[in-house]
C-alpha positions as a printed NumPy array, in Angstrom:
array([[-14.342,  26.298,  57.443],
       [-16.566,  26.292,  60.192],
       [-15.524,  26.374,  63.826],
       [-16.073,  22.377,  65.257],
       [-16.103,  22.196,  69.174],
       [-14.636,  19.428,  70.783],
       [-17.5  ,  18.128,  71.706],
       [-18.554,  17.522,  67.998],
       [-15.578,  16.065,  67.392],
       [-15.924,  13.646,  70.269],
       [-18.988,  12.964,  68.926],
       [-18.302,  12.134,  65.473],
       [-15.253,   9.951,  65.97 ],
       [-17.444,   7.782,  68.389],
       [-20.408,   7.672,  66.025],
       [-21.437,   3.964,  65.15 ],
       [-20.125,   2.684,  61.466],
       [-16.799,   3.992,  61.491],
       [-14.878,   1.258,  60.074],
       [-12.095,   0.132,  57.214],
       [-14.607,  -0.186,  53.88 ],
       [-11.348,  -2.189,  52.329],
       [-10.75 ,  -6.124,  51.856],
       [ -8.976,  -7.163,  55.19 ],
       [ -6.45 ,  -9.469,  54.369],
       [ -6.593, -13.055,  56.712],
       [ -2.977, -14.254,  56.126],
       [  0.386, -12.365,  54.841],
       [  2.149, -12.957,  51.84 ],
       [  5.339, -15.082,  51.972],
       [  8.417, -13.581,  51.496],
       [ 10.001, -12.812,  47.917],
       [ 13.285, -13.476,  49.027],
       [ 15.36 , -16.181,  51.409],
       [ 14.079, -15.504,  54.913],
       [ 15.018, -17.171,  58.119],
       [ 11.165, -17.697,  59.931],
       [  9.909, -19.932,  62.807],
       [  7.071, -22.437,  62.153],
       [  5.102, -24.794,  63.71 ],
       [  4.868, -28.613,  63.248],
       [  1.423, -27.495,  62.324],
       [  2.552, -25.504,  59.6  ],
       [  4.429, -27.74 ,  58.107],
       [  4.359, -30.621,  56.366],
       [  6.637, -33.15 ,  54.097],
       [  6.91 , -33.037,  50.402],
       [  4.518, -35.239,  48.788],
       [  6.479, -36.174,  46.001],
       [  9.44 , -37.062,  48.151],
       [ 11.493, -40.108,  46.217],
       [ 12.077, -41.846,  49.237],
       [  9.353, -44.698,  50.086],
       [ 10.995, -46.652,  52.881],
       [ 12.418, -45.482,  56.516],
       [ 15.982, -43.923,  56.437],
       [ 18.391, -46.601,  57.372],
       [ 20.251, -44.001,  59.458],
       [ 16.535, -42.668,  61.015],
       [ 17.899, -44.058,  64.563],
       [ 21.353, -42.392,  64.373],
       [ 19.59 , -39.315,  63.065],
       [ 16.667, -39.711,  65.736],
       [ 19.247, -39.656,  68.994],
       [ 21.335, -36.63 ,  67.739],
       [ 18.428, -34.411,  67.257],
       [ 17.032, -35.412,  70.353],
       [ 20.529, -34.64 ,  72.389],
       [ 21.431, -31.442,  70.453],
       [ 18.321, -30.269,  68.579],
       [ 18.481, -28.959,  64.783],
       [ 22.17 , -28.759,  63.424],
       [ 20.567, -28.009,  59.623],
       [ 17.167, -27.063,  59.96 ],
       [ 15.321, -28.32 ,  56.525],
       [ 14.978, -25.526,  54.027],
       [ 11.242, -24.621,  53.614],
       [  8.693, -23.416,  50.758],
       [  5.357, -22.837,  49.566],
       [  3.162, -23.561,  46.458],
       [  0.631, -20.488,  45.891],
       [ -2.264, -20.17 ,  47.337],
       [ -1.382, -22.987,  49.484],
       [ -2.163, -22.882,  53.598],
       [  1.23 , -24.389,  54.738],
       [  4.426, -24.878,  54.521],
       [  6.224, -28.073,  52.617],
       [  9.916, -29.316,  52.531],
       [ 12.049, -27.676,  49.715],
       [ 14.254, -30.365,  49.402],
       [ 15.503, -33.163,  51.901],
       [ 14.061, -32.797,  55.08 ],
       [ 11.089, -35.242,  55.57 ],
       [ 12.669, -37.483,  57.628],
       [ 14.12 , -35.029,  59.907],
       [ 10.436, -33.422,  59.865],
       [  9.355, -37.19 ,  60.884],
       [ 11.571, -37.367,  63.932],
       [ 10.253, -33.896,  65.279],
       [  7.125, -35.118,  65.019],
       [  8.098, -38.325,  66.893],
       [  9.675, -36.674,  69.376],
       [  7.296, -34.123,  70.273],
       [  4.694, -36.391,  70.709],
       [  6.886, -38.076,  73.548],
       [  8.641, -34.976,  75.146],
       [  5.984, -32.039,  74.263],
       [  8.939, -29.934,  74.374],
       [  8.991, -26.342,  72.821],
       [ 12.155, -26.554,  70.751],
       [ 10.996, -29.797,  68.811],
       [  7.416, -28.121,  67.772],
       [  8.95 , -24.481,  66.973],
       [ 11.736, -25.196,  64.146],
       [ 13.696, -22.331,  62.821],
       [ 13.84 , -22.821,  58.974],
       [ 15.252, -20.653,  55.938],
       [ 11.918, -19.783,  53.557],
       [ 12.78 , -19.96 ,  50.391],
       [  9.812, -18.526,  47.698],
       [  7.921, -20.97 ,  44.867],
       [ 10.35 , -21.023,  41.955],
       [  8.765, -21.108,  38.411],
       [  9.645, -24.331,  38.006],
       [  8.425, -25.276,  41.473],
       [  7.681, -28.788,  41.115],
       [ 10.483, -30.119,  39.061],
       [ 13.37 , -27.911,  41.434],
       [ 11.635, -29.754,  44.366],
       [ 11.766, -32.795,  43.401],
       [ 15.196, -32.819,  41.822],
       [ 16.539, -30.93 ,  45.005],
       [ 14.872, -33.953,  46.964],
       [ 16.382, -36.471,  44.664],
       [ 20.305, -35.02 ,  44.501],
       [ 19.781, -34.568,  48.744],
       [ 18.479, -38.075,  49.673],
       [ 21.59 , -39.243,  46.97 ],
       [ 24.013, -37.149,  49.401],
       [ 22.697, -38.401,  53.286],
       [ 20.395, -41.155,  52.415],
       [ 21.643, -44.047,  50.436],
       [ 18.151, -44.253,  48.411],
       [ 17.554, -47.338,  46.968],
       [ 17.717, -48.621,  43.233],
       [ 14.13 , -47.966,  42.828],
       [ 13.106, -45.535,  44.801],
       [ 15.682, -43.739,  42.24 ],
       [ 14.34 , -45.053,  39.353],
       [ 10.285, -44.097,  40.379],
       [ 11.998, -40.652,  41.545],
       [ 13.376, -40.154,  38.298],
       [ 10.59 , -41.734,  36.385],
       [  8.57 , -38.569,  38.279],
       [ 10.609, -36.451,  36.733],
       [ 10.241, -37.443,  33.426],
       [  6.207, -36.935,  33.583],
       [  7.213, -33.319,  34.718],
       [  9.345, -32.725,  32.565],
       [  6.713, -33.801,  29.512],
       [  4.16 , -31.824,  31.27 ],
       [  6.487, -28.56 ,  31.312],
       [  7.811, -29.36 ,  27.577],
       [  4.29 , -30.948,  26.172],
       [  5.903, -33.757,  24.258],
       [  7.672, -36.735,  25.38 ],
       [ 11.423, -37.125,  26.278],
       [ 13.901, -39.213,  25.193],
       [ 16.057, -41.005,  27.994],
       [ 19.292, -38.541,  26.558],
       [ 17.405, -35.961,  26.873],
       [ 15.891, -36.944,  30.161],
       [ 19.136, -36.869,  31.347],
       [ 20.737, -33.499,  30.216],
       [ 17.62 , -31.936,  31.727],
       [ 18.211, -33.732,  35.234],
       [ 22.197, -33.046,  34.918],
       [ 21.025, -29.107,  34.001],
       [ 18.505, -28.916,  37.526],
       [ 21.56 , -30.583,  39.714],
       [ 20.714, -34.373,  39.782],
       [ 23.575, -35.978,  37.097],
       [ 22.567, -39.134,  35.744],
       [ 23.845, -41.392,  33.236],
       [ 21.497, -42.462,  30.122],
       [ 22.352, -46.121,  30.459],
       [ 20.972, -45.516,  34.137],
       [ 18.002, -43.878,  33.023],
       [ 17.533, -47.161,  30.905],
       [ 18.153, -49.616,  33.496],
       [ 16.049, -47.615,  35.956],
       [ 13.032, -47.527,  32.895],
       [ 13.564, -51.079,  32.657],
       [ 13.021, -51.848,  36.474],
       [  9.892, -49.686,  36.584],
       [  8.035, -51.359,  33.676],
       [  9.473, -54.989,  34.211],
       [ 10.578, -55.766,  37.999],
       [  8.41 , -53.445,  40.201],
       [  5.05 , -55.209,  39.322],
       [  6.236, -59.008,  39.53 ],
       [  9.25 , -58.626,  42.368],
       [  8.333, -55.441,  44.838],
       [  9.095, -56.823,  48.078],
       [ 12.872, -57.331,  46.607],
       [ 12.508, -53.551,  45.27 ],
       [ 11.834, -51.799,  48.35 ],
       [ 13.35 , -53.865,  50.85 ],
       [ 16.854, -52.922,  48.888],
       [ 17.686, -54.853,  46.144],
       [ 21.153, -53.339,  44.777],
       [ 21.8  , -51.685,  41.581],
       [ 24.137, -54.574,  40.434],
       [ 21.5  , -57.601,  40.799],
       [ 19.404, -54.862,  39.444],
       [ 21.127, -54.327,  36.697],
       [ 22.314, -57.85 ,  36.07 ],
       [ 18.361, -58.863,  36.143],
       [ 17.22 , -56.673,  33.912],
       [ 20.343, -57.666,  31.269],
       [ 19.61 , -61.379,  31.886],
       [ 15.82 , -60.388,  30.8  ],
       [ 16.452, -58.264,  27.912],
       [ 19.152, -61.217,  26.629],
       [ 16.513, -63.995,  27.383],
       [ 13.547, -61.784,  25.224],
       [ 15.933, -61.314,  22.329],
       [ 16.502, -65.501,  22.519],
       [ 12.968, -66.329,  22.967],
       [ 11.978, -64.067,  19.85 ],
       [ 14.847, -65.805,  17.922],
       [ 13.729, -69.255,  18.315],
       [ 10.114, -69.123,  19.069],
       [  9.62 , -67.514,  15.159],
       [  7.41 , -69.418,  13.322],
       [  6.396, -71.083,  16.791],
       [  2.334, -71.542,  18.172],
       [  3.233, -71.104,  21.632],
       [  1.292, -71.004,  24.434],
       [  2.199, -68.318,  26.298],
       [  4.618, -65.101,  24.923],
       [  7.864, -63.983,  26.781],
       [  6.23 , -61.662,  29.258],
       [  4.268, -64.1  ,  30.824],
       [  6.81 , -66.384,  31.129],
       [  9.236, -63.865,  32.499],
       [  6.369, -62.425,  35.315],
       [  5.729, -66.364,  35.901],
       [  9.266, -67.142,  36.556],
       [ 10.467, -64.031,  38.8  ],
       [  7.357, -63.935,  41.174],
       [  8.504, -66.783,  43.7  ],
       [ 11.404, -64.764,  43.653],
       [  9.466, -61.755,  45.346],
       [ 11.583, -62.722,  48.845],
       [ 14.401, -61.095,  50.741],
       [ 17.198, -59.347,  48.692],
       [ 19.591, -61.386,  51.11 ],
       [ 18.263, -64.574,  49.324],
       [ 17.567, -63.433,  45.645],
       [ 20.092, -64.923,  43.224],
       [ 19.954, -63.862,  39.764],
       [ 21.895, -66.87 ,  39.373],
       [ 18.653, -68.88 ,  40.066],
       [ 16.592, -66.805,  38.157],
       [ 18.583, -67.064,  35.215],
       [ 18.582, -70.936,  35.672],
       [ 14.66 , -71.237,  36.16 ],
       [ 14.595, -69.336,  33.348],
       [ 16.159, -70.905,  30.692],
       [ 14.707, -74.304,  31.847],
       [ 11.456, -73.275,  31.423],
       [ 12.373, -71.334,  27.986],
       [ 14.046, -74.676,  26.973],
       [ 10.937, -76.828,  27.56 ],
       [  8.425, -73.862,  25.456],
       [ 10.815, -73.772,  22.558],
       [ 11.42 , -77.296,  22.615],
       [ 15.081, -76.321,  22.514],
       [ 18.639, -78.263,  24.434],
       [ 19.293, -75.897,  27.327],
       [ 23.093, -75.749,  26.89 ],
       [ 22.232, -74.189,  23.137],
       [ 19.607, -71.454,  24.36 ],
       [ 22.384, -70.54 ,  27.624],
       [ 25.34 , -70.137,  25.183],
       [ 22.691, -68.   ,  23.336],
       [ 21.707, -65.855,  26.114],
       [ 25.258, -65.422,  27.377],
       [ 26.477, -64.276,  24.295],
       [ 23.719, -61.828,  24.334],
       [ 24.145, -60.652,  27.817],
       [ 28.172, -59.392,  26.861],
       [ 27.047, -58.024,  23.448],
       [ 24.843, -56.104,  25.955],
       [ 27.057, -54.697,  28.719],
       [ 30.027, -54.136,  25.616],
       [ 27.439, -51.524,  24.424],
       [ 25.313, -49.823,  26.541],
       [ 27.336, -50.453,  30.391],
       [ 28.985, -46.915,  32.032],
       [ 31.535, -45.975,  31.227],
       [ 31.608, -46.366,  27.675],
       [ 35.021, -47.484,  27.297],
       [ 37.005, -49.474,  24.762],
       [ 37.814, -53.091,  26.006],
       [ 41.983, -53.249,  27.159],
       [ 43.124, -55.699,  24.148],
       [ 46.819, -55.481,  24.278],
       [ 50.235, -56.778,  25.977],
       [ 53.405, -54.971,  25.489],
       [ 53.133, -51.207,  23.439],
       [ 55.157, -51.462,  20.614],
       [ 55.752, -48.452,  18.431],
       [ 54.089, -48.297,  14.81 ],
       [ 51.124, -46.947,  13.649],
       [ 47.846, -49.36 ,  14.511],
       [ 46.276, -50.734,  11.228],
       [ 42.96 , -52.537,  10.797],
       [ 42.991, -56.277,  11.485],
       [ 42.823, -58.587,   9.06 ],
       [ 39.918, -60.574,   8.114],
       [ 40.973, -63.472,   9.169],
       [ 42.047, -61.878,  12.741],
       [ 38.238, -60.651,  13.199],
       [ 36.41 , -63.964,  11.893],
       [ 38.8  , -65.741,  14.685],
       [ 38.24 , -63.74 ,  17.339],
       [ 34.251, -63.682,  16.718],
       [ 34.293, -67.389,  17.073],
       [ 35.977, -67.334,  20.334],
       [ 33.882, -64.884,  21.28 ],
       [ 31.093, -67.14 ,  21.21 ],
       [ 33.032, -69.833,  22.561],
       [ 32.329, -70.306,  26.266],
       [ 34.616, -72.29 ,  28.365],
       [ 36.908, -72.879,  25.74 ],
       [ 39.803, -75.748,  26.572],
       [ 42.8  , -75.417,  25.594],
       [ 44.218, -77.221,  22.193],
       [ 40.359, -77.353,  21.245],
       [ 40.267, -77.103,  17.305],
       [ 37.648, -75.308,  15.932],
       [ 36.343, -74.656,  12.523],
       [ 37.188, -70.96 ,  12.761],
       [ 39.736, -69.772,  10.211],
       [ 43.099, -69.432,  10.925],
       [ 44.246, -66.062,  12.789],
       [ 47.196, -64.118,  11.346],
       [ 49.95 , -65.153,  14.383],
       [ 53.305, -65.332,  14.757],
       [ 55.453, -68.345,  12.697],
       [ 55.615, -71.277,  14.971],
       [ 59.038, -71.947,  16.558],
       [ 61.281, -74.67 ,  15.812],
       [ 60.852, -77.538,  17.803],
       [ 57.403, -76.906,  19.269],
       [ 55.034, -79.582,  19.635],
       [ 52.313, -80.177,  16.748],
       [ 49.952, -78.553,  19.195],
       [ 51.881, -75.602,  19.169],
       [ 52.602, -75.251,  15.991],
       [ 48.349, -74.838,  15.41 ],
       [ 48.069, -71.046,  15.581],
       [ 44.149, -71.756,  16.716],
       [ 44.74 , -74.212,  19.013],
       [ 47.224, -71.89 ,  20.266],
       [ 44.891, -68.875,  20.672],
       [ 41.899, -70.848,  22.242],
       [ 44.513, -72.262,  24.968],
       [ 45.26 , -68.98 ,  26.105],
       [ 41.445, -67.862,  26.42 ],
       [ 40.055, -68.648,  29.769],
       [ 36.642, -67.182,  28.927],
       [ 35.847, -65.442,  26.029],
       [ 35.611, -61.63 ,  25.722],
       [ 32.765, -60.952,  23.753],
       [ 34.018, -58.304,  21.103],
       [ 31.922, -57.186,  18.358],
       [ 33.594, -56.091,  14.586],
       [ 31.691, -52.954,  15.461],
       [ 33.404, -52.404,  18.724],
       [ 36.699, -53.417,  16.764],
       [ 36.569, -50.594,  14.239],
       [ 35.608, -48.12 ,  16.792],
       [ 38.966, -49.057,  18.651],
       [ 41.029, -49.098,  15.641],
       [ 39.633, -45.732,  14.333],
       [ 40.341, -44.377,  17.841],
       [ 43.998, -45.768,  17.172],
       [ 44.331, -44.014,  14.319],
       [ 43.152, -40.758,  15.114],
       [ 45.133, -40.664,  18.27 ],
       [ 48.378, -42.596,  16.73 ],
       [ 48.539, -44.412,  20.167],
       [ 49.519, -48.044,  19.171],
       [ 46.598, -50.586,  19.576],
       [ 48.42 , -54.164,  20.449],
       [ 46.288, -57.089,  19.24 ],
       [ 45.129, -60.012,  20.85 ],
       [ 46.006, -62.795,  18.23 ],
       [ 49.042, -61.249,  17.114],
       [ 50.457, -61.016,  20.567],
       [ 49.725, -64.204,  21.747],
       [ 53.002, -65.065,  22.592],
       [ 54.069, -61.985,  23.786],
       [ 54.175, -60.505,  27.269],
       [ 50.893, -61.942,  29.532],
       [ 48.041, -63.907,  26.734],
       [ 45.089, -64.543,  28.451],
       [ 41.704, -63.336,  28.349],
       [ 38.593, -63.364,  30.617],
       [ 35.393, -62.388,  29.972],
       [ 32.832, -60.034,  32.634],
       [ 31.541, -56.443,  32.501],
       [ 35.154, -55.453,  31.733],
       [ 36.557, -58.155,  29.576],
       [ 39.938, -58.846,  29.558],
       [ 42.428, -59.512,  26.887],
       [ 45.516, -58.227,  28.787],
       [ 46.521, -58.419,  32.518],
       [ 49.269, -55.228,  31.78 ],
       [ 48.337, -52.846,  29.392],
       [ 46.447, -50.103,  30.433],
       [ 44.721, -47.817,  27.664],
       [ 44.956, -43.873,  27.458],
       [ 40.91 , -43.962,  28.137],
       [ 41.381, -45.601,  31.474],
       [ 44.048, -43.787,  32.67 ],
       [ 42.798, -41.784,  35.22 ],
       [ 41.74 , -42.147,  38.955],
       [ 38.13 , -42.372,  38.408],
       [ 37.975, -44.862,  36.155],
       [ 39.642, -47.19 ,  37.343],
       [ 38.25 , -47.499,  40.511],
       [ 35.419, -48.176,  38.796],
       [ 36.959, -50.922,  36.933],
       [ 38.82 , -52.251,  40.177],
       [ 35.649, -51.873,  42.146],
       [ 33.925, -54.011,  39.077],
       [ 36.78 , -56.855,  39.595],
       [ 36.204, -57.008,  43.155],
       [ 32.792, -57.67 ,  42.728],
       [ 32.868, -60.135,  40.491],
       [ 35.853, -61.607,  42.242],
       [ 33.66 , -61.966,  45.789],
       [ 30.258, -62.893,  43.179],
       [ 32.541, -66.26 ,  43.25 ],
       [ 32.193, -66.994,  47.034],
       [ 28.612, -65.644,  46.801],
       [ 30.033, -62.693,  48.935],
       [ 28.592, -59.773,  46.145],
       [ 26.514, -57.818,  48.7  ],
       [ 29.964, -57.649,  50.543],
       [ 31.773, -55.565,  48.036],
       [ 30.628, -51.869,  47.835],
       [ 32.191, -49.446,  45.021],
       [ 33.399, -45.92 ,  46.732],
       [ 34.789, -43.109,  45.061],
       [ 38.142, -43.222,  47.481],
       [ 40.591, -45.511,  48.181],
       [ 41.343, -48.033,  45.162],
       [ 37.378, -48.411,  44.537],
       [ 35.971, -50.446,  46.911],
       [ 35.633, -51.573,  51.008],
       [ 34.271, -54.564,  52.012],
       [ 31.633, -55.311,  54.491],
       [ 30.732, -58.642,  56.896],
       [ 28.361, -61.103,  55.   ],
       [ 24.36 , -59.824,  55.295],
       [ 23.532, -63.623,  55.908],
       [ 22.884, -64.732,  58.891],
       [ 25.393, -67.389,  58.842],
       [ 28.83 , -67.175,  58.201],
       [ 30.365, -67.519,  54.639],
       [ 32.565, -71.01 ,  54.132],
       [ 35.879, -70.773,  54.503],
       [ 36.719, -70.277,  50.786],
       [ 34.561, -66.879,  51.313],
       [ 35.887, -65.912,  54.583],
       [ 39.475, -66.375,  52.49 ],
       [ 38.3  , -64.825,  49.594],
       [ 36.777, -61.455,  51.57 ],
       [ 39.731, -61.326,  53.529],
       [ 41.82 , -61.005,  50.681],
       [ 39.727, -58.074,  49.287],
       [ 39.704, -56.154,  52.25 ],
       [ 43.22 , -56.594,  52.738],
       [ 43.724, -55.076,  49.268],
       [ 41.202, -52.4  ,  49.641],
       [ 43.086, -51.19 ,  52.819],
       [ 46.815, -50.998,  51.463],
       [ 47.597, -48.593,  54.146],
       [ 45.702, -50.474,  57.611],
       [ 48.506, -51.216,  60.25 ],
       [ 46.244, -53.91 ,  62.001],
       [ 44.315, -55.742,  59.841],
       [ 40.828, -57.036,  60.993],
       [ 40.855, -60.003,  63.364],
       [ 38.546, -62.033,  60.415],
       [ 41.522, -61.616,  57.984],
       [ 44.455, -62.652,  60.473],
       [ 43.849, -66.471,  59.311],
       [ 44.566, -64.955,  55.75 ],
       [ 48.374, -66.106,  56.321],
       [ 47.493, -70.261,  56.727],
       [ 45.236, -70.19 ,  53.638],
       [ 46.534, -67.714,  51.135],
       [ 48.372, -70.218,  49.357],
       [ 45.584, -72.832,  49.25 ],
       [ 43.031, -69.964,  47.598],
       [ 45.554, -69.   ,  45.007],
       [ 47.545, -72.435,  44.289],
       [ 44.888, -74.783,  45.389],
       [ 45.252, -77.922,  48.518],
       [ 44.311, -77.938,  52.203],
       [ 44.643, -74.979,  54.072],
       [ 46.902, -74.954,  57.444],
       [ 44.246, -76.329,  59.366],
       [ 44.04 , -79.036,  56.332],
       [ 40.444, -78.398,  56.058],
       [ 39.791, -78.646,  52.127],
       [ 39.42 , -75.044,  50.395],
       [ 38.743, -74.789,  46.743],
       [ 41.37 , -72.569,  45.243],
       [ 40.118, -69.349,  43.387],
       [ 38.969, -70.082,  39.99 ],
       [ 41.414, -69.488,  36.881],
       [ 38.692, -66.68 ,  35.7  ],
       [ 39.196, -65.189,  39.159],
       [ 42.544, -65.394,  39.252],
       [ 43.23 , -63.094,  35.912],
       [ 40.605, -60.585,  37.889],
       [ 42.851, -60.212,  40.638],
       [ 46.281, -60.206,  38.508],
       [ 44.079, -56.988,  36.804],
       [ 42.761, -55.606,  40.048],
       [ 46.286, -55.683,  41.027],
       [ 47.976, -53.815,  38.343],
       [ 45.286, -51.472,  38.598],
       [ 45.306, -50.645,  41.731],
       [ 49.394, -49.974,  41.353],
       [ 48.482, -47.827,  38.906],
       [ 45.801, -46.094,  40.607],
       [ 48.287, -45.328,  43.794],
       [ 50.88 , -44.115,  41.304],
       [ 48.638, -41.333,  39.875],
       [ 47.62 , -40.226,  43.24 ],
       [ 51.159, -39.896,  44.297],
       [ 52.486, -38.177,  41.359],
       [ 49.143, -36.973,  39.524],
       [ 51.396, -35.181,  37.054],
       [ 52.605, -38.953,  35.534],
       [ 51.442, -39.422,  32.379],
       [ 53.203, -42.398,  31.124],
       [ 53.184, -45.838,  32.41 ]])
């Protein structure tokens, strides 16, 4: 090798067109692994397919505690490939929002430079983003009904996209349970419903908050209605089919939840339904309502069998008679029935009359229709299913008719019919379900004194709290009593009640026996249908505090 001076050295490292002959790369790859990283507001930006449309109701509270202590959870962060910046992994736009917010009016550092945790693009990028959004907004945001349903209706086009064929709503739902959002089907059909049916005739009630129950009770009261339409308008040259009627009718409705009433809608409704068919409007709501309970029997969470007994008496449960079934179908569809009212129903297989009761008594129909205050629908299907249960299980299932003179009798109708105030079935013996029954009471309980956006179902407690009216205006006395009641029985424990329900004393007995109150102002007493829902919401809310003391109970 030939001796090179240091001059020629010198000389060749500083000769012109010595450079890197390689691709220079502009930007690094992101990490392939969970790294902590600081990014810019620049940098980053929200998740486009975010489920939530409208502000936070807690962006204030959430706005002056990052302001006074900065970034207790920063928002986990990703990025698609090949992307330029940074999106929200799951729940974090609104926190992203208030930075923004609140560097444009301080221009301080620490709300422009946010510490994050990178987390890398999973395979399934899209659908893990969007369920992670979903389940976090569930958790700290209180989404609303159909913000849900359009979240979940996003899903289900991923989903189809990822699988190539469509998805049916049980299937829909294992796949959401399986990426961490758990979701009923009967949800996923309500929500399906809402999307296709509501959103484009009744938005403004959508977004602005419309609750799952109305929801849900809206989109029953429609379904019934089509099925009652397509019965009588067979045969029919109409003018207009159901779907026009049904946008026609719901879009003056398009107002403030505070003031939508399905109540109203339902009415409107059938009037109009009434006057197409050409068809008494007593005949097409005895229709409808019949329709609506065959409805929530079937397909409302959870699935349970309807409580049909009195006192648990041993012996094996058999199948009812014929004659029991036919009599309790035409009950069923019975609504408002008074007592001693004859019908043409055949006779149910009852107890022997005893001696010396009145003629009226002695009728074993009349008998069973007096103790029905209204009727809880019950279908032969639903029947067999209990009685097979029955048998398989060997628990004793009480009848209806045959107990009628036995223990409490009565019956009331609602999402949870009842046929018993006592008897509590294996299926609902546990904590969870029934505070979802109690919380169900309660709200059809307040639904009486128009107080339903009062009454809010929790999974603590006996099932429920209740809240001050959203109206601007005060309830009437009867719901003032009526709310005060609930909230004294959803707080069992509360030393000091509220200083609304001290005036519960002077008018307790008028709500429950009827007359004056102390201040002999006139308050309607609580309606015989509400007063079985309490006597219920009662026994199972004793229950409910007996399992949590002594969770090993198993008898009651």
């Amino acid at each position: 090798m030939a001796n090179v001076t240091p001059q020629e050295m010198a000389g060749k490292l500083m000769a012109e067109g010595f450079s890197r002959s390689g691709p220079t790369i502009q930007v690094l790859s992101d990490p392939v692994t969970d790294t902590p990283m600081v990014v810019t507001l620049d940098d980053l930006r929200p998740y486009e397919l975010d489920p939530r449309l409208t502000r936070n109701p807690l962006y204030e509270e959430l706005k002056a505690s990052i302001r006074e202590r900065g970034l207790d959870a920063p928002p986990p962060i990703t990025r698609r490939p090949g992307a330029d910046h940074f999106i929200i992994r799951n729940g974090g736009n609104t926190r992203l929002a208030i930075l923004r917010e609140l560097w444009s009016e301080t221009k301080d550092e620490r709300f422009f430079r946010i510490p994050c945790l990178f987390r890398p693009w999973p395979e399934r990028g899209e659908i893990v983003a969007l369920t992670g959004h979903l389940a976090e907004n569930e958790l700290h945001g209180s989404l609303t009904f159909i913000e849900r349903a359009l979240g979940v209706e996003k899903a289900r086009e991923l989903y189809e996209q990822e699988s190539g064929k469509p998805l049916s709503q049980s299937e829909l739902a294992r796949r959401l349970s399986t990426d961490g959002y758990p979701i009923q089907q009967s949800h996923i059909s309500r929500m399906q419903d809402t999307v296709r049916y509501l959103l484009p005739t009744i938005p403004n009630v959508l977004y602005n908050g419309l609750g799952r129950h109305q929801v849900e009770r809206l989109a029953v009261l429609r379904k019934a209605c089509e099925l009652t339409w397509e019965k009588y308008a067979c045969g029919k040259a109409l003018s207009v089919d159901f779907e026009t009627l049904f946008h026609d009718v719901l879009a003056p409705f398009d107002v403030q939840p505070d003031s939508f009433a399905v109540g109203r809608v339902q009415d409107e409704l059938i009037g109009q339904m009434s006057e197409l068919l050409d068809i008494d409007y007593n005949v097409l709501e005895l229709d409808v309502d019949s329709t609506e309970h065959r409805q929530r029997a079937v397909i409302s969470p959870p699935q349970l069998p309807v409580e049909t007994a009195t006192v648990v008496h041993p012996g094996r449960a058999t199948t009812p008679s014929p004659d029991v079934s036919q009599s309790r179908d035409a009950a069923a569809g019975i609504s408002g029935a008074a007592p001693n009212k004859n019908t043409d129903s055949p006779t149910p297989s009852v107890q022997k009359p005893l001696p010396g009761a009145s003629p009226s008594d002695q009728d074993p129909d009349a008998r069973l229709q007096g103790h029905i205050v209204s009727p809880a629908d019950n279908t032969q299907r639903l029947q067999g299913i209990q009685h097979m249960l029955a048998e398989h299980t060997g628990e004793p299932l009480p009848d209806f008719a045959d107990k009628v003179l036995q223990a409490i009798p009565v019956q009331a109708g609602g999402l949870f019919p009842i046929s018993d105030v006592w008897y509590i079935e294996p299926g609902l013996d546990a904590p969870d379900r029934l505070r979802i029954h109690i919380a169900q009471l309660a709200q059809e309980i307040a639904a009486q004194a128009e107080l339903l956006d009062c009454i809010e179902a929790i999974e603590t407690g006996i099932g429920f709290t209740c809240s001050a009216s959203q109206a601007d205006m005060l309830p009437p006395a009867f719901g003032q009593v009526v709310l005060a009641l609930l909230r004294t029985l959803s707080q069992p424990h509360t030393m000091a009640p509220d200083q609304d329900d001290r005036h519960l004393e002077g008018h307790l007995g008028a709500l429950l026996l009827g007359g004056g109150g102390s201040d002999a102002v006139a308050l309607p007493r609580l309606s015989d249908n509400g007063l079985v829902k309490l006597f219920r919401l009662v026994r199972l809310a004793r229950r409910l505090l007996d399992l949590e003391a002594n969770p090993d109970e198993a008898t009651h």
